[in-house]
Each structure stands twice: as C-alpha cells, then as structure tokens.
N, C-alpha and C positions, 0 to 999 in steps of 0.2 A: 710534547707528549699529551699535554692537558688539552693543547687545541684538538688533537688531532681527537681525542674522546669527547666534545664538545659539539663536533663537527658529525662525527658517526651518532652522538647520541640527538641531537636534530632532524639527521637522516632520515634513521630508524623511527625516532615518532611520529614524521609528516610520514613516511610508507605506513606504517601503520594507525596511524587517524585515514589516509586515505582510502584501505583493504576497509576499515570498517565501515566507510561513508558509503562504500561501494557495495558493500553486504546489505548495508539495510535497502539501498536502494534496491537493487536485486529484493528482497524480499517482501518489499512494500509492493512491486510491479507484478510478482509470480504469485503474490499469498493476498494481498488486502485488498487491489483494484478489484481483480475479481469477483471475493467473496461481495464487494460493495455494489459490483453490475449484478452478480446474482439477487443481491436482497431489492433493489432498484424493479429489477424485473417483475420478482414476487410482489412487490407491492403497486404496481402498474396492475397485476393482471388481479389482486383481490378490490383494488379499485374498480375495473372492467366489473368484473362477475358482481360489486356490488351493486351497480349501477343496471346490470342487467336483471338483477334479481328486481328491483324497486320500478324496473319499465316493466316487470311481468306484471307487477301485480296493482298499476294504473289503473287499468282497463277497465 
C-alpha cells in the first residue's frame, strides 16, 4: 500500500514540475521575447533618428 502512494506521489510531482516548466516556457516565448524584440527595435530606431538629427545639423 505504502509503495504503491510513493510511486503515485513521484508521478504526480514530476507531471506536475513538468506542466509548470512547460507554462513558463510557453510564457516566456508568447509574453517576454517579444515585449524584448519590441523594446530592441525602439531603441535601434531612437539610435537612427539620433544620429540623423546630429548629421542635420553638421553642416
């Protein structure tokens, strides 16, 4: 009897440490790449338009 709760209580925690490994990674792919290519972008193009502002005014 004791094995056999031993055995279910193993199971049951590697299924569940692996549902959550699998949630954050899920979450980290659909939530945090993103937002981090987004902010990558924005800071690409205020680098551009800085660089563009300081050739206008060269001349």
């Amino acid at each position: 009897m004791a094995k056999h709760f031993v055995k279910g209580l193993l199971i049951g925690s590697l299924t569940t440490l692996g549902a959550v490994a699998g949630s954050l990674y899920a979450f980290k792919k659909a939530v945090i790449e993103p937002q981090e290519e987004f902010d990558s972008k924005v800071e690409d193009n205020r680098r551009r338009a800085n660089r563009k502002s300081h050739a206008a005014h060269q001349g």
